[in-house]
NUTI-263400 format. One line per 10 residues: number of its first residue (from 1); their letters; for each residue x, y, z of N, C-alpha, C. Coordinates in nm, 3 decimals, m for minus. Example, Ala and Ser with C-alpha at 12.3 -4.5 7.8 and 13.67 -1.06 7.14 Angstrom:
1> as> 1.319 m0.569 0.780 1.230 m0.450 0.780 1.320 m0.330 0.780; 1.285 m0.225 0.708 1.367 m0.106 0.714 1.290 0.003 0.787
***
This chain:
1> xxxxxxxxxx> m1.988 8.975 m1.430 m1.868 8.911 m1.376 m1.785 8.855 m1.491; m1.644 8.866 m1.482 m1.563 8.839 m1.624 m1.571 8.655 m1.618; m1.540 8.616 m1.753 m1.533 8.453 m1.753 m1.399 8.371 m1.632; m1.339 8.460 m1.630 m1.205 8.422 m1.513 m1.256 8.396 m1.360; m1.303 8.511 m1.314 m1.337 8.533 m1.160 m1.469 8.400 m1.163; m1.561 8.366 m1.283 m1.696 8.271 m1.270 m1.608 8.179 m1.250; m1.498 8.144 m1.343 m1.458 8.003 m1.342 m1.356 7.966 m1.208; m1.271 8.078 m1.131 m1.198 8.049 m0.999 m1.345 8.038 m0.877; m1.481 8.088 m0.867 m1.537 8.083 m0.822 m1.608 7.958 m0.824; m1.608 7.899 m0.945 m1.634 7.761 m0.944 m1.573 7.648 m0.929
11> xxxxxxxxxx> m1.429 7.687 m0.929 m1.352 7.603 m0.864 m1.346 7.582 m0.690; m1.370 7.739 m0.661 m1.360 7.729 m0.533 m1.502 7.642 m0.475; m1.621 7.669 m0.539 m1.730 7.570 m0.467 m1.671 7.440 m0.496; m1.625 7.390 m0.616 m1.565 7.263 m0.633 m1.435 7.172 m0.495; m1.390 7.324 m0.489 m1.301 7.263 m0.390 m1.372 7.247 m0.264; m1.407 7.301 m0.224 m1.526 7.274 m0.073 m1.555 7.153 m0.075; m1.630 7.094 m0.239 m1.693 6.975 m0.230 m1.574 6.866 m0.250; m1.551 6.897 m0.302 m1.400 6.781 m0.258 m1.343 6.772 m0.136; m1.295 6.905 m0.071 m1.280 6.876 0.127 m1.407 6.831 0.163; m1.493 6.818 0.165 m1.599 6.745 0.188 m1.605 6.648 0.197
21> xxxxxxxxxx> m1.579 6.603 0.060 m1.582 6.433 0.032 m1.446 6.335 0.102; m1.302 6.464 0.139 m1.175 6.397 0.215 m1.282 6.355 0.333; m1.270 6.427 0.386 m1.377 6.440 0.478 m1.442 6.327 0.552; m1.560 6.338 0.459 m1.634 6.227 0.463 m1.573 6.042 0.465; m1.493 6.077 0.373 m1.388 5.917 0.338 m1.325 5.914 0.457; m1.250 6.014 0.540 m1.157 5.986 0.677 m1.235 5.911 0.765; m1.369 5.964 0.785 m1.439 5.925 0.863 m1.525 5.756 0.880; m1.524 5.708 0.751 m1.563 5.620 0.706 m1.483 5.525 0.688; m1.351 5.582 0.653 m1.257 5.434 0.643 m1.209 5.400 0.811; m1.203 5.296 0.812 m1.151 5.243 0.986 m1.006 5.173 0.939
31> xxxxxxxxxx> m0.923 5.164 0.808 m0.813 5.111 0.811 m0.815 5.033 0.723; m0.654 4.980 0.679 m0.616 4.954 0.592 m0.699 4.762 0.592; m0.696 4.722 0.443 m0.782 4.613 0.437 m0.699 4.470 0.497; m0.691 4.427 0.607 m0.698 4.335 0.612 m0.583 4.195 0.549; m0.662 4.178 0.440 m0.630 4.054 0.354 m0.612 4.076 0.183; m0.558 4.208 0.134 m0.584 4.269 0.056 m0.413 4.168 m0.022; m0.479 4.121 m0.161 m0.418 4.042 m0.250 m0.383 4.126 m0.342; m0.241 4.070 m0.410 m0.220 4.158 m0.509 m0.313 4.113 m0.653; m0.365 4.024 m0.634 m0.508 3.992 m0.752 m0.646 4.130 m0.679; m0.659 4.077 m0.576 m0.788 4.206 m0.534 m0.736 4.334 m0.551
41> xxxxxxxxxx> m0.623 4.402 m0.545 m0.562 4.535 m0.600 m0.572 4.539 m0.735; m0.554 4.444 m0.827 m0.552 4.482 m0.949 m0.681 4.449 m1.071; m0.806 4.448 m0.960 m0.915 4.457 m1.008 m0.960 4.561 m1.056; m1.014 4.518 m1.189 m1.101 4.675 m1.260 m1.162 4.792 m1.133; m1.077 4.914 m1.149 m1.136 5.005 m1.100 m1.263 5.100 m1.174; m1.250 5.182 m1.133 m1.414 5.265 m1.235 m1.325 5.367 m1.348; m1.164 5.384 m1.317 m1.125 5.441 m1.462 m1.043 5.287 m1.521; m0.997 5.315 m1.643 m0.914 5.259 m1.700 m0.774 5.304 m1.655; m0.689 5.139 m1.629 m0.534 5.157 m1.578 m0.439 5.209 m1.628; m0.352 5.277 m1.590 m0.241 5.310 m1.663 m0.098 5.286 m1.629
51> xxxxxxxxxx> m0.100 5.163 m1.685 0.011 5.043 m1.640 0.136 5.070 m1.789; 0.220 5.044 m1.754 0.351 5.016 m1.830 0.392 4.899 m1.837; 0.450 4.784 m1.939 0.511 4.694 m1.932 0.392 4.551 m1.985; 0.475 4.451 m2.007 0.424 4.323 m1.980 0.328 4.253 m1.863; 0.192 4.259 m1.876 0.108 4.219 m1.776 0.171 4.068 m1.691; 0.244 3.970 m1.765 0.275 3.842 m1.698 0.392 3.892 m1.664; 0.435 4.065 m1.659 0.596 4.029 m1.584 0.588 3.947 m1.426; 0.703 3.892 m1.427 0.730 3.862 m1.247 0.698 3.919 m1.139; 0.718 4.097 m1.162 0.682 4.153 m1.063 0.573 4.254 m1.102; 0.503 4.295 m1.059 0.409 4.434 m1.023 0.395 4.510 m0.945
61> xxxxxxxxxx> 0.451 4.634 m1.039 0.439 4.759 m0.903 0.361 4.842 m0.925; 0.239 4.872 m0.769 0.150 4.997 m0.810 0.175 5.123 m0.763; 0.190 5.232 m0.778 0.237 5.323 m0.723 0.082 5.441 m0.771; 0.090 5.528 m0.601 m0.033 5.557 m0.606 0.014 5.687 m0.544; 0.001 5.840 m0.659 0.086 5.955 m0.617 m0.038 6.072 m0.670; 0.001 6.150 m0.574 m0.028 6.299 m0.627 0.031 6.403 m0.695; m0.019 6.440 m0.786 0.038 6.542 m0.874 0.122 6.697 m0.820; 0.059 6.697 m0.702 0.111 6.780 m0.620 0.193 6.792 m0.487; 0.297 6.612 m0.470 0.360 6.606 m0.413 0.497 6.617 m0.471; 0.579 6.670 m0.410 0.734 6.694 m0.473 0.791 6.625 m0.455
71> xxxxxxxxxx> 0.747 6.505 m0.302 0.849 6.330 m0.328 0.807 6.283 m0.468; 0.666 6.275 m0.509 0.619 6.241 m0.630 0.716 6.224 m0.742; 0.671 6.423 m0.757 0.781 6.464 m0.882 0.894 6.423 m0.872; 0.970 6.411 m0.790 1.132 6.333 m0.756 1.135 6.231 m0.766; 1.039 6.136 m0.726 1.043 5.992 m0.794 1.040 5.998 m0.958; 0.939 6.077 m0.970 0.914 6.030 m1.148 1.023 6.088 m1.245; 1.080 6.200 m1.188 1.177 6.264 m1.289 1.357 6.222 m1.245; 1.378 6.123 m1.104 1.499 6.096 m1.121 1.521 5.976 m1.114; 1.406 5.849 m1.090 1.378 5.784 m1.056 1.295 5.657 m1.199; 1.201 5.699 m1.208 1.091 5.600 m1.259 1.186 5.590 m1.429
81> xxxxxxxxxx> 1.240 5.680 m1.493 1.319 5.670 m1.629 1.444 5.561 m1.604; 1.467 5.535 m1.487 1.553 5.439 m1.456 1.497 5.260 m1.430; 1.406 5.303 m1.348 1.307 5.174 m1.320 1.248 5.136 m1.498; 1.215 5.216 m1.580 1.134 5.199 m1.666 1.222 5.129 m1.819; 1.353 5.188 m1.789 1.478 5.136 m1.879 1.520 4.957 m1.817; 1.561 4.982 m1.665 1.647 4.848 m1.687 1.494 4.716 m1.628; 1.393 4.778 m1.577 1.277 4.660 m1.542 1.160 4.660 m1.651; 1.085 4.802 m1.630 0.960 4.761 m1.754 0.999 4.728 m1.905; 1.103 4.802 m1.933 1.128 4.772 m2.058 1.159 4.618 m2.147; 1.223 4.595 m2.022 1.327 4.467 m1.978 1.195 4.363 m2.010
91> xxxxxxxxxx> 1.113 4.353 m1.971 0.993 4.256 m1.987 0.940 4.201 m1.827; 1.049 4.247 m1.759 1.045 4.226 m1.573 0.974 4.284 m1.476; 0.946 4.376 m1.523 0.834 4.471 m1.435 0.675 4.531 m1.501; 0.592 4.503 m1.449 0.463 4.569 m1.493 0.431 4.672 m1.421; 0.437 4.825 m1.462 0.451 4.929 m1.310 0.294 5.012 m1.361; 0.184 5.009 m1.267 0.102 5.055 m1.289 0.069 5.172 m1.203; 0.063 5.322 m1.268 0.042 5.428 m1.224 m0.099 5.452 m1.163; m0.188 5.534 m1.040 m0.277 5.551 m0.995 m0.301 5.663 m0.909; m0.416 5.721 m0.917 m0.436 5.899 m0.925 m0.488 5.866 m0.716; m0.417 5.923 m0.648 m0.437 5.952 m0.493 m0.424 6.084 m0.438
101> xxxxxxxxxx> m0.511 6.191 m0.501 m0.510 6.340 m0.496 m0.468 6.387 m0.332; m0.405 6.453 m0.297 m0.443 6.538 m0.177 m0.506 6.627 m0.129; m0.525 6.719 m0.272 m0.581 6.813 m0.229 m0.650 6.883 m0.388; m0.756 6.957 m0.344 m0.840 6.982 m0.511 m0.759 6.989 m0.642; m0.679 7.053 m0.609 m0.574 7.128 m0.707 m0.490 6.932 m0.812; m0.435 6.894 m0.731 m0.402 6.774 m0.785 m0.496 6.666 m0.832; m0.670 6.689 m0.742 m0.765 6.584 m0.828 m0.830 6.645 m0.979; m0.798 6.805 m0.973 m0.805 6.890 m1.087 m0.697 6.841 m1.185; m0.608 6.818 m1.153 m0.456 6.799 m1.288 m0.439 6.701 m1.327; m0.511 6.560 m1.243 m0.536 6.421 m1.291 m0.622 6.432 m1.355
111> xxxxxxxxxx> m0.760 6.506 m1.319 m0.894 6.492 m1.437 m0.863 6.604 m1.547; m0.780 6.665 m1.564 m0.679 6.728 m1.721 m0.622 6.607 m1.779; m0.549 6.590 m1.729 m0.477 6.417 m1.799 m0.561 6.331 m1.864; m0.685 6.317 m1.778 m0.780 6.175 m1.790 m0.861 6.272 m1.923; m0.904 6.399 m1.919 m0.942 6.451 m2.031 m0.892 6.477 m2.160; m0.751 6.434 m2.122 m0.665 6.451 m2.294 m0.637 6.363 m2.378; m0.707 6.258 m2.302 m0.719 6.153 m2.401 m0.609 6.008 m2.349; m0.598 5.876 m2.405 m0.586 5.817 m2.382 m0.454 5.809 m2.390; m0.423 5.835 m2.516 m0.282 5.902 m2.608 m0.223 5.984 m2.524; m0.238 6.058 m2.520 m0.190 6.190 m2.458 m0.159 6.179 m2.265
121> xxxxxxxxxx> m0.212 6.101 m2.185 m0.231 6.114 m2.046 m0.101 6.101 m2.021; m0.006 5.995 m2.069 0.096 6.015 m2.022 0.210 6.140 m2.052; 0.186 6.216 m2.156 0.256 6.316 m2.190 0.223 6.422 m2.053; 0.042 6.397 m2.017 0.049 6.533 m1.969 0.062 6.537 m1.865; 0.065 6.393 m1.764 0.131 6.389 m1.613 0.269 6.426 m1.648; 0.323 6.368 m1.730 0.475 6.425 m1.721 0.507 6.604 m1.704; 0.414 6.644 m1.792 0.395 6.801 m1.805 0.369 6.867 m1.694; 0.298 6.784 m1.624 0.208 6.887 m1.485 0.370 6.819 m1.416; 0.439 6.754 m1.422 0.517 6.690 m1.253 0.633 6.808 m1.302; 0.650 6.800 m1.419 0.796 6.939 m1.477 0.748 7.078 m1.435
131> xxxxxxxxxx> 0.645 7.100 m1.417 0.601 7.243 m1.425 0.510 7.262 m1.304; 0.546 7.160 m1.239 0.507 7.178 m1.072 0.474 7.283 m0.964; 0.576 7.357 m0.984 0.604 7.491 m0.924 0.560 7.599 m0.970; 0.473 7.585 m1.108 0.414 7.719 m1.179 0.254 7.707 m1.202; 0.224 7.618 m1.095 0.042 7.585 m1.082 0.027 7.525 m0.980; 0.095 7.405 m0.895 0.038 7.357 m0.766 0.039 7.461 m0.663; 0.139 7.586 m0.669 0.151 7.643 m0.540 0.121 7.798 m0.521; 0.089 7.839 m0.725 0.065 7.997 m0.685 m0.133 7.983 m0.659; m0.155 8.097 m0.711 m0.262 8.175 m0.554 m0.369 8.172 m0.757; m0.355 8.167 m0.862 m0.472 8.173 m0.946 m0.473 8.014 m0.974
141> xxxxxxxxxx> m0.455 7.881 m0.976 m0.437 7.815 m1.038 m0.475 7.760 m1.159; m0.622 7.796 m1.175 m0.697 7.764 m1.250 m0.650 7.861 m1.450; m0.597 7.972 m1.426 m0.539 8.007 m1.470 m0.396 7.993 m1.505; m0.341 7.896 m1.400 m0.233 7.830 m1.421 m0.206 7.744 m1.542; m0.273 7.633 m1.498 m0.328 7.466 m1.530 m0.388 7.525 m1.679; m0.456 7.620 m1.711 m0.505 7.669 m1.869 m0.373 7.719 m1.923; m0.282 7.752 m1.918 m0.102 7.839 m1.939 m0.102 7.708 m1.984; m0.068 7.588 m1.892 0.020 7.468 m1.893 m0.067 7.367 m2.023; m0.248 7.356 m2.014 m0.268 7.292 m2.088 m0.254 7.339 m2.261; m0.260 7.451 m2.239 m0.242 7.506 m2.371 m0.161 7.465 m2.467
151> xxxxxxxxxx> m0.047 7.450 m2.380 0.053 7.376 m2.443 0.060 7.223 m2.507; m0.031 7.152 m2.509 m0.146 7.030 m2.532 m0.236 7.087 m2.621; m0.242 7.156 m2.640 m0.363 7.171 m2.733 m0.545 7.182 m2.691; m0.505 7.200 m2.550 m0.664 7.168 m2.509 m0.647 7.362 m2.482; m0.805 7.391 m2.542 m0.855 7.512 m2.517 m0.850 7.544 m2.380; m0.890 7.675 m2.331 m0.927 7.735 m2.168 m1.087 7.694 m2.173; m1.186 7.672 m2.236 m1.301 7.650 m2.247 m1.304 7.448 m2.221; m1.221 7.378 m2.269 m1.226 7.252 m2.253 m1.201 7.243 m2.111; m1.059 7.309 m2.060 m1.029 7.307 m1.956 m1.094 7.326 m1.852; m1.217 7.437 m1.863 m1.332 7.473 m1.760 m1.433 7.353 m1.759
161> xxxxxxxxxx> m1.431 7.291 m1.876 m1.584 7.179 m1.914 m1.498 7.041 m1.835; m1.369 7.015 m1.823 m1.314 6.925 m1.798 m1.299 6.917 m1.625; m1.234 7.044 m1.586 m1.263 7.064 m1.410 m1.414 7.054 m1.401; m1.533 7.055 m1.430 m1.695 7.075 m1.359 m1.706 6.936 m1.383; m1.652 6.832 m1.405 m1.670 6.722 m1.452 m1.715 6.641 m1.382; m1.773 6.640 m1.303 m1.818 6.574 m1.098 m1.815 6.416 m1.178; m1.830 6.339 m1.262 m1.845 6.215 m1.281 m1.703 6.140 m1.253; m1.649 6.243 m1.332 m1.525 6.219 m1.338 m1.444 6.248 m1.175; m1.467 6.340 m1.173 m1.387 6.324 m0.998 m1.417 6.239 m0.955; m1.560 6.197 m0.973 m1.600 6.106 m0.831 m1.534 5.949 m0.853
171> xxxxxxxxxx> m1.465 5.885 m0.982 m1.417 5.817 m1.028 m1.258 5.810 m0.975; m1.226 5.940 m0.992 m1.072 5.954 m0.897 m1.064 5.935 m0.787; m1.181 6.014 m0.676 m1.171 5.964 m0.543 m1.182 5.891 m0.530; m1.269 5.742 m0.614 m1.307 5.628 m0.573 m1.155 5.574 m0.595; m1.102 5.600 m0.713 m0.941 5.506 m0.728 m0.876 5.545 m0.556; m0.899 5.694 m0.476 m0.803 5.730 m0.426 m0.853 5.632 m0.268; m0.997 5.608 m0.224 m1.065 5.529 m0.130 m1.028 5.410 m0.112; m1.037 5.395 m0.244 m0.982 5.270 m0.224 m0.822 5.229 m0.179; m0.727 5.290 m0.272 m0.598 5.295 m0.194 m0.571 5.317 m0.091; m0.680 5.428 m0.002 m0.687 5.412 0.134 m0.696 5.271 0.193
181> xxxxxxxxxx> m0.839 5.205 0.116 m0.835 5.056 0.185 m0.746 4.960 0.217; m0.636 5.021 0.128 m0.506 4.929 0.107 m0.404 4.977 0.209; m0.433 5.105 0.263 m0.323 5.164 0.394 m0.254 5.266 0.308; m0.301 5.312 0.209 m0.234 5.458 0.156 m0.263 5.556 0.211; m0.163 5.605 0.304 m0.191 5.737 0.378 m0.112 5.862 0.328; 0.011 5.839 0.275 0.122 5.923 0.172 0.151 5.916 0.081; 0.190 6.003 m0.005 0.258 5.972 m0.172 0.382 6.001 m0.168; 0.449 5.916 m0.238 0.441 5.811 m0.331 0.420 5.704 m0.235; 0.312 5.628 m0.253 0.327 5.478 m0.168 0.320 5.377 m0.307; 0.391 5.258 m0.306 0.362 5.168 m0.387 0.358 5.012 m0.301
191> xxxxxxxxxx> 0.296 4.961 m0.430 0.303 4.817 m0.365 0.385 4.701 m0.492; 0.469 4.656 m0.419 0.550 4.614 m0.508 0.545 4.388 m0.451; 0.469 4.382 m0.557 0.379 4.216 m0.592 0.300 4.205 m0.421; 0.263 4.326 m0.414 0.144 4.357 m0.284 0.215 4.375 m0.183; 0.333 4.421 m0.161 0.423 4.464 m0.076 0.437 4.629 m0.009; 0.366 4.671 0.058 0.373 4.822 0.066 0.532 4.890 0.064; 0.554 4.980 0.048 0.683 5.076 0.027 0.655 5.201 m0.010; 0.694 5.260 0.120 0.645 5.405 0.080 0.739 5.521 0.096; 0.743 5.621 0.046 0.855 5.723 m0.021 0.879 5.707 m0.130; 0.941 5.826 m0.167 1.062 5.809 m0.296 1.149 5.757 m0.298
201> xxxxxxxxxx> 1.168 5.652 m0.359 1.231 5.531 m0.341 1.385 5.562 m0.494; 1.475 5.553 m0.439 1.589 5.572 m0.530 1.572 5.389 m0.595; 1.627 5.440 m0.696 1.687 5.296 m0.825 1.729 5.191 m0.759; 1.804 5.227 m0.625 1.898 5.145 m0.550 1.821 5.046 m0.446; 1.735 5.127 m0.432 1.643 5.075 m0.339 1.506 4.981 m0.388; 1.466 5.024 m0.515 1.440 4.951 m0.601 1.490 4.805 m0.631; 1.620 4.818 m0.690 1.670 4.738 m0.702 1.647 4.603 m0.606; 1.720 4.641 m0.493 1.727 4.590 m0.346 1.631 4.478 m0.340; 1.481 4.529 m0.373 1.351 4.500 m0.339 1.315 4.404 m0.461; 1.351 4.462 m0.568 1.314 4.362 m0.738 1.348 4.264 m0.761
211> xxxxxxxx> 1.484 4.293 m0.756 1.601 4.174 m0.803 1.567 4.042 m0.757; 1.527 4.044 m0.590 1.523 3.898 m0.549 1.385 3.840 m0.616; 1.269 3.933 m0.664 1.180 3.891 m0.688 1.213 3.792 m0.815; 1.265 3.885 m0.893 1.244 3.862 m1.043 1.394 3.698 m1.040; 1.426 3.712 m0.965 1.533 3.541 m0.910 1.443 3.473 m0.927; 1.312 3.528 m0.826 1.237 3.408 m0.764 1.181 3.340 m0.846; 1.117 3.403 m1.013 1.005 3.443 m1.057 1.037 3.347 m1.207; 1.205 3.353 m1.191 1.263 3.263 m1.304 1.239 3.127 m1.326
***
């Protein structure tokens, strides 16, 4: 059997076990938590955060997306370069990013990211949300996602050692369970100083929602 067809074949048992594990989590969660603080949200999860900005800004926003939603990509590419200029930069916003897969293919392109290093993760979500359309939706992906990482510098051999990575998934679903606990049922959902808001949210609307905070916060 050639090294291609072993490695889509092992994705495909991979993916089973991941619908599995949706699965299993639907069944188990009974709903969103309750009494859920924006201190209990921003407790150490089992990866390391990947937050932007000043930790004591005024406000905090978590936003919890899949790599393979296109509200996603539309938030981050017309959207978040705007939030990230006039709030995180600003010293006003702390916006912390978080991996809520839908489906194998996107808990595959977060554990690429989380494999390229610490340096590098944010280059390569940006990479996978631009090039969206040339790996989330054709029919080889796995062969895709090796095209795209290449361009990173990570081998097709890293790339295979990096998808079998079960430690590592099971670390993503736990980030993604938990956001369930919080009432994440769609992407992009964020919580803005523990405020749910969900969609792709334009600058304007942003705004709307920030501004009074960061009044308050003075």
């Amino acid at each position: 059997m050639a090294p291609a067809q072993r490695t889509d074949r092992t994705m495909k048992r991979r993916n089973l076990a991941f619908a599995a594990t949706l699965a299993l989590t639907a069944l188990a969660w009974s709903g969103p938590a309750a009494s859920a603080t924006l201190d209990e949200m921003l407790k150490p999860g089992p990866l390391p955060e990947k937050s932007f900005g000043v930790e004591d800004a005024p406000v905090t926003i978590i936003e919890y997306a899949s790599l393979t939603c296109p509200h996603c990509r539309t938030f981050h590419m017309a959207t978040w370069p705007a939030v990230k200029e006039r709030y995180v930069d600003t010293g006003k916003v702390r916006f912390v990013m978080r991996e809520f897969p839908f489906d194998p293919r996107s808990s595959g392109a977060f554990m690429l990211a989380r494999c390229s290093g610490e340096d590098r993760w944010y280059a390569v979500v940006d990479l996978l949300y631009r090039s969206q359309d040339t790996w989330a939706r054709v029919r080889e992906g796995t062969a895709a996602l090796k095209s795209i990482m290449g361009m990173t510098g990570m081998s097709g051999e890293k790339v295979e050692a990096c998808l079998k990575d079960q430690a590592l998934l099971e670390k993503i679903t736990t980030v993604m369970t938990t956001g369930q606990s919080y009432g994440v049922d769609s992407t992009p959902t964020f919580f803005i100083n523990g405020e749910m808001k969900k969609g792709a949210l334009t600058i304007e609307q942003f705004g709307a929602i920030v501004d009074p905070l960061i009044e308050a916060g003075e």
